[in-house]
N, C-alpha and C positions, 0 to 999 in steps of 0.2 A: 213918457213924452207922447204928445200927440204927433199922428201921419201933418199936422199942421206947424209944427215946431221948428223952428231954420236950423235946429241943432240937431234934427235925425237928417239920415243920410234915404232919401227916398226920390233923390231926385229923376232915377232913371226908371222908378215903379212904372210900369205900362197901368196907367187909371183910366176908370170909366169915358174920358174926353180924350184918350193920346191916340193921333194917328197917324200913326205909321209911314214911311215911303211907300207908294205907289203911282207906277203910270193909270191915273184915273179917268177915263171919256167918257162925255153922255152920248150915247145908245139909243135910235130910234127901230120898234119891232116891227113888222110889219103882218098882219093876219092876213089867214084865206079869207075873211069876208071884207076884207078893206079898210081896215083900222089900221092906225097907229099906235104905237104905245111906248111911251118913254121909260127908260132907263140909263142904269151905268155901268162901265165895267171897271174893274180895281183886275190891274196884273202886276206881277209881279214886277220892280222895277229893272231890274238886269237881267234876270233871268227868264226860264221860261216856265211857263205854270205846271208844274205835275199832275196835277186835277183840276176840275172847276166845280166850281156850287153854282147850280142854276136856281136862283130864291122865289119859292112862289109865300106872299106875304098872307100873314092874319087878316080876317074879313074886313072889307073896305067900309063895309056901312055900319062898322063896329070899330072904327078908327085906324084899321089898320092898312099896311101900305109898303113901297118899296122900305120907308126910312124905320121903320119897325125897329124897334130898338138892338136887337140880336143880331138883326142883318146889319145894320149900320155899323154894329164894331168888330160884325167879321171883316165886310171892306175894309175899315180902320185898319185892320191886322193879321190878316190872313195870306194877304199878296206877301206882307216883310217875314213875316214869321216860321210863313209852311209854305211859300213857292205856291200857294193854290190861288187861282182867279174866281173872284167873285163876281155874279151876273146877278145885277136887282134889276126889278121895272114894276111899274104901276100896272096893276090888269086894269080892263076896260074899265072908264069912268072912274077910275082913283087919283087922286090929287096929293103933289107933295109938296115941294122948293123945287124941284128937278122939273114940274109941271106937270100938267094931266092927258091922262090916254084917253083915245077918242072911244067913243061909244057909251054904253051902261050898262051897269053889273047887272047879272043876268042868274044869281042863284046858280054857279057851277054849271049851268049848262053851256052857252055860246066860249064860257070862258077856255074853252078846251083848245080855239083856238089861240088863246094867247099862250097856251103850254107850247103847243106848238112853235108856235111864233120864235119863244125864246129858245127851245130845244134846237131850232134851225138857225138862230142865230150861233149858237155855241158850236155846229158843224161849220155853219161857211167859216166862222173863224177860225176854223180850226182846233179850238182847244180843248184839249184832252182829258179822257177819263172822266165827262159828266156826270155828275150826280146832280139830281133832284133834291131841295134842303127843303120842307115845308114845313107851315107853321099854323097851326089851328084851320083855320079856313083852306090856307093852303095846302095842309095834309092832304085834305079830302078833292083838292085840283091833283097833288102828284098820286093820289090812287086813281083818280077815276080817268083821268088824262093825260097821265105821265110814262104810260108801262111801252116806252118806246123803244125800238131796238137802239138807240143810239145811246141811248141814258143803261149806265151802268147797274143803277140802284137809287133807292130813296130812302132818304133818314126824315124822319117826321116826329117834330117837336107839339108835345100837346095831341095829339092827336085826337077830334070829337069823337070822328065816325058819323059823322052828322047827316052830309050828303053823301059820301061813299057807302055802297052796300055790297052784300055780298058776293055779287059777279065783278066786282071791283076786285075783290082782295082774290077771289078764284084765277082771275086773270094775272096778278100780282104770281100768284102760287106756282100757275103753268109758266110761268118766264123761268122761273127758279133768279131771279134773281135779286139781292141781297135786300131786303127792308126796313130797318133799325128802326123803332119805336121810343120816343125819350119821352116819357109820361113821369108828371110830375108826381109826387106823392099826396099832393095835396090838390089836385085837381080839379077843377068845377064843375067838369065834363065826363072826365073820363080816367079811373084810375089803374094802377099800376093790375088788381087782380082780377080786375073785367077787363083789363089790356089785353093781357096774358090768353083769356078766356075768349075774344074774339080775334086777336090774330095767331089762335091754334089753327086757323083756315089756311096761313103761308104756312107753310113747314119750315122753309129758310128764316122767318123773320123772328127777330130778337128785342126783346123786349129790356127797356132799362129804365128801372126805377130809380129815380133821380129825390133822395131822402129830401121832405123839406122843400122842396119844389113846389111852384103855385103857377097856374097854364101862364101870367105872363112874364115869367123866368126875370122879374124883377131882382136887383143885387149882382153883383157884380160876382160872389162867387157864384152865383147860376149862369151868368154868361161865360165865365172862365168855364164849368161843368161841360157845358151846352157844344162851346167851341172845341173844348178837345175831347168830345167823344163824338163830332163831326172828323176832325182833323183824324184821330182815329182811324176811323173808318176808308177815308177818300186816303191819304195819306200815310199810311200804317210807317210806323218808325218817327214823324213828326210831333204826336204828341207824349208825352202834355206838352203845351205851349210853353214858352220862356215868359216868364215874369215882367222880365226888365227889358230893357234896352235903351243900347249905349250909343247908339248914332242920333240923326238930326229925328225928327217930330216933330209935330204940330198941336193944335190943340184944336177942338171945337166947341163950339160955342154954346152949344147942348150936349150934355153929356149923360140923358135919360134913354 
């Protein structure tokens, strides 16, 4: 029988469009040079967050953004599933549904302040155990602009290395603290054994070859992958994720 069949039993499968309970708000950041930048935050709806992902997204003049398909269904499901809050926002001059952040992308340099920006929204709020989640473009914002004392660690999806160099990752090293690498096996950029080969510069950080993997973790068993070796990490004892679930949800309207 097909997952489309009224006679399989699959109605509580958590699929590429199910989202989750969560108290969800949109988020305005504010930079040291006087920008704004929009975002949202997904908490957890009862509870309180045990972690948070602060998401810095794939390159904006290469279509990427808050709504990034990975980030979109950690929000979806990260607040019900694993107690952790999710922080997305457009960096300067990125455009989504949610709306656009003032300024223009700037090639990883001015964008340091929107690291900031959102690194300092996640202290006035309070919420606990930040980590940095970054994603191609964004890898190379949470090496070059992320090694804060406040941020716990950084897991980096795809990772180029494109604009980060090596006093990036040397500064990474001297923190000692935690850098997880999730490079696809099939990569366009950057693979799993030149991974390996240039983040031997952290000593701490761990590299995970993700079989079958393509930089944009298209399929739904790569986003399953993706999210619990995040959850993992920030939340040890949380994953793997649950499958299903058996409360209320929602659906979205895009489920790419």
């Amino acid at each position: 029988m097909s997952d489309d069949d009224p006679h399989t039993f699959h109605q509580n499968m958590i699929r590429a469009n199910t989202v989750l309970p969560a108290r969800r708000e949109d988020v305005e950041l504010h930079t040291a040079d006087g920008l704004t930048l929009v975002g949202e935050l997904a908490l957890p709806e009862h509870n309180r967050p045990v972690a948070t992902l602060v998401t810095l997204h794939p390159l904006p003049t290469h279509g990427g953004f808050m709504d990034s398909h990975v980030y979109r269904k950690a929000s979806y499901r990260l607040p019900a599933l694993a107690d952790i809050a999710v922080l997305r926002f457009n960096t300067r001059g990125t455009s989504s549904p949610r709306g656009t952040s003032e300024g223009a992308f700037d090639g990883a340099d001015a964008e340091r302040f929107d690291v900031a920006a959102a690194i300092e929204l996640a202290e006035f709020r309070e919420l606990p155990h930040p980590w940095l989640v970054g994603w191609s473009f964004g890898t190379d914002l949470a090496l070059m602009h992320g090694c804060d004392p406040a941020v716990e660690g950084a897991i980096l999806l795809s990772p180029p290395l494109r604009y980060s160099g090596p006093e990036d990752l040397a500064r990474w090293a001297s923190s000692g603290k935690p850098v997880v690498a999730l490079v696809p096996e099939l990569d366009d950029y950057l693979r799993p054994d030149e991974a390996r080969e240039r983040f031997a510069a952290v000593p701490q950080a761990e590299v995970v070859a993700v079989e079958g993997g393509k930089h944009l973790w298209v399929g739904e068993p790569y986003v399953r992958r993706a999210l619990d070796e995040i959850v993992a990490r920030v939340a040890p004892g949380r994953a793997p994720l649950p499958t299903t679930w058996d409360g209320q949800h929602g659906t979205a309207l895009h489920a790419g």
